[in-house]
C-alpha positions, 0 to 999 in steps of 0.5 A: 613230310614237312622238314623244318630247321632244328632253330624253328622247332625250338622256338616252337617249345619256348613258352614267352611271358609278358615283359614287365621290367627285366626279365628274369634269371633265365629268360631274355628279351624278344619284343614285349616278351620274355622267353627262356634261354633253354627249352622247358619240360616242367609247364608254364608256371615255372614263371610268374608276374610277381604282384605284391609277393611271391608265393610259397615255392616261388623266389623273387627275380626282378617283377617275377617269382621264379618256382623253386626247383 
């Protein structure tokens, strides 16, 4: 059996998307990504590269659309 720390398998959950600006509410900056300050259960679309706009359930934060809870 293979004991890892509690901080690698945290990271393990963390979902980074591509820096593009600022990060947005929520996320912080690691190299050219952005990766969220707390784990996420709700999938990988909960943040996305805003193009021209956001859409529909999505708020604009920055260069991203935020999915509205």
């Amino acid at each position: 059996m293979l004991l890892l720390p509690t901080a690698a398998l945290a990271d393990q959950d963390k979902t980074p998307i591509p820096k593009v600006g600022h990060c947005p509410v929520g996320y912080r900056t690691s190299g050219e990504y952005c990766v969220p300050l707390e784990r996420t259960d709700s999938g990988d679309n909960d943040v996305i590269i805003k193009l021209k706009h956001c859409p529909k359930g999505y708020r604009t934060s920055g260069n991203y659309c935020v999915k509205l809870k």
